[in-house]
N, C-alpha and C positions, 0 to 999 in steps of 0.2 A: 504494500500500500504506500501512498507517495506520504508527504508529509503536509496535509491539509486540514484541515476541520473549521467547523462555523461557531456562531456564538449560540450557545441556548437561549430559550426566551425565559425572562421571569415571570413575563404573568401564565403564560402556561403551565407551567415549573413552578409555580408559589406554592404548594404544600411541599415539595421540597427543598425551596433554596433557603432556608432556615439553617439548614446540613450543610452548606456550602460556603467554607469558610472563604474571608477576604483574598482577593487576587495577593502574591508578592508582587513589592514594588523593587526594581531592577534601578541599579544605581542610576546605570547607562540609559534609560528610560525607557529601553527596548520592551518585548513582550517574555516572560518567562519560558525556557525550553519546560514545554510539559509533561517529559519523561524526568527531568531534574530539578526542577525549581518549579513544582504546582504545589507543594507541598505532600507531597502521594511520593508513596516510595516506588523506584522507576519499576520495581517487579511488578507492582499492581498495573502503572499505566500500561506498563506492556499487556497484560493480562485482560484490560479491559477492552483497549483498542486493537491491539493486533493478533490475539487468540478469539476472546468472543468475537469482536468486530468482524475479522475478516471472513467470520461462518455465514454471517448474516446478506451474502449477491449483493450489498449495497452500503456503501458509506453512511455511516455513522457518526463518526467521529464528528465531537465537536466539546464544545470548551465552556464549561459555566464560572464566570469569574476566574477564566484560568486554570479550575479542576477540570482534568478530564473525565469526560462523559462519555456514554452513548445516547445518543437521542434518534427518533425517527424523523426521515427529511421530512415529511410532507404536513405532522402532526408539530413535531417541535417538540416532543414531549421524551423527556428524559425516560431510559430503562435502566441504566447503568453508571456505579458514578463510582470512579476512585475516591476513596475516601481513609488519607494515611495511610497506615499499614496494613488497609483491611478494603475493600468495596462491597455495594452494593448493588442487587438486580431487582427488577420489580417483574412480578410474575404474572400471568394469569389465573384467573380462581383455580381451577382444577390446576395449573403449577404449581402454584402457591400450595395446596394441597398434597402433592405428591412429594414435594422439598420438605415442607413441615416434617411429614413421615420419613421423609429419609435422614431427616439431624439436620436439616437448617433452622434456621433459629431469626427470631425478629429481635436477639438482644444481644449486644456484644459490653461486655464486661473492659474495661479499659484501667490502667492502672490507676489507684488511690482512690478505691471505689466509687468510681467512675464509670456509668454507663450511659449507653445510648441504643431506647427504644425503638424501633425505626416505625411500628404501628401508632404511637404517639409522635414521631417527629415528622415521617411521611409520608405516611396513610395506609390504607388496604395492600398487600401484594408486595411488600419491599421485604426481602432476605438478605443476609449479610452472605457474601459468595465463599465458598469453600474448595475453589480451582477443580471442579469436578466436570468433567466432559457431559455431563448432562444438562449444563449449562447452556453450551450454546444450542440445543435444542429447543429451551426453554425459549432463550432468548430471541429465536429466531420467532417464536409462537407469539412471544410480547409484539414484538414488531407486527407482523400480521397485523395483531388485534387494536394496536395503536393506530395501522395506515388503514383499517377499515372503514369504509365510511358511514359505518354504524356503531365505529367506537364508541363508551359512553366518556373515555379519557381516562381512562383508570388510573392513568400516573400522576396527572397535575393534583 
């Protein structure tokens, strides 16, 4: 894949750009390289953009404040978001159901007891990703149901 991506939108994205911490600012005034300097450690970006991403016949990629994301061209709506040392994906119900049952989890524990809920932070359907090849099946199903044009939006 070349080295491209778009900006997400926020008001589509507003249940979850709360999750999306502030852009870094570059001395140089430049744009942050978003394998290095998004704040995401570069094994997740790789993982979100160029494992899931490239399963999905069509570009993805694209950038919320500088985190890398997945979103769908046509909806705008976020599936996927590096997030530090860990991401997430947003499923659809029966996904979302079959992840639940396999050990994914809507809660990731972070040091100094410190958590973050993602059904309180970003609604129905959002799992913390566990690098498992079932993923980009999932992912590819969100997508579908995002560019449908009977989505109800399930991600914003």
């Amino acid at each position: 894949m070349t080295a491209s991506w778009w900006e997400a939108d926020p008001k589509v994205n507003r249940a979850i750009w709360g999750l999306v911490q502030e852009p870094m600012v570059r001395k140089d005034g430049g744009r942050p390289d978003p394998y290095w300097e998004s704040g995401c450690h570069p094994d997740v970006v790789e993982r979100i953009w160029d494992k899931l991403g490239s399963a999905l016949g069509v570009d993805c990629r694209a950038r919320a404040k500088d985190v890398p994301v997945l979103a769908a061209p046509r909806s705008g709506r976020v599936f996927a978001k590096a997030h530090g040392t860990a991401y997430i994906i947003w499923l659809t119900p029966v996904d979302f159901d079959l992840a639940t049952a396999a050990g994914y989890r809507t809660r990731h524990e972070w040091f100094g007891d410190r958590f973050t809920e993602l059904a309180d932070e970003a609604g129905p359907g959002w799992v913390w990703g566990r690098y498992r090849d079932e993923e980009q099946v999932w992912l590819t199903r969100s997508l579908a149901a995002l560019e449908s044009p009977t989505s109800p939006g399930g991600a914003a």
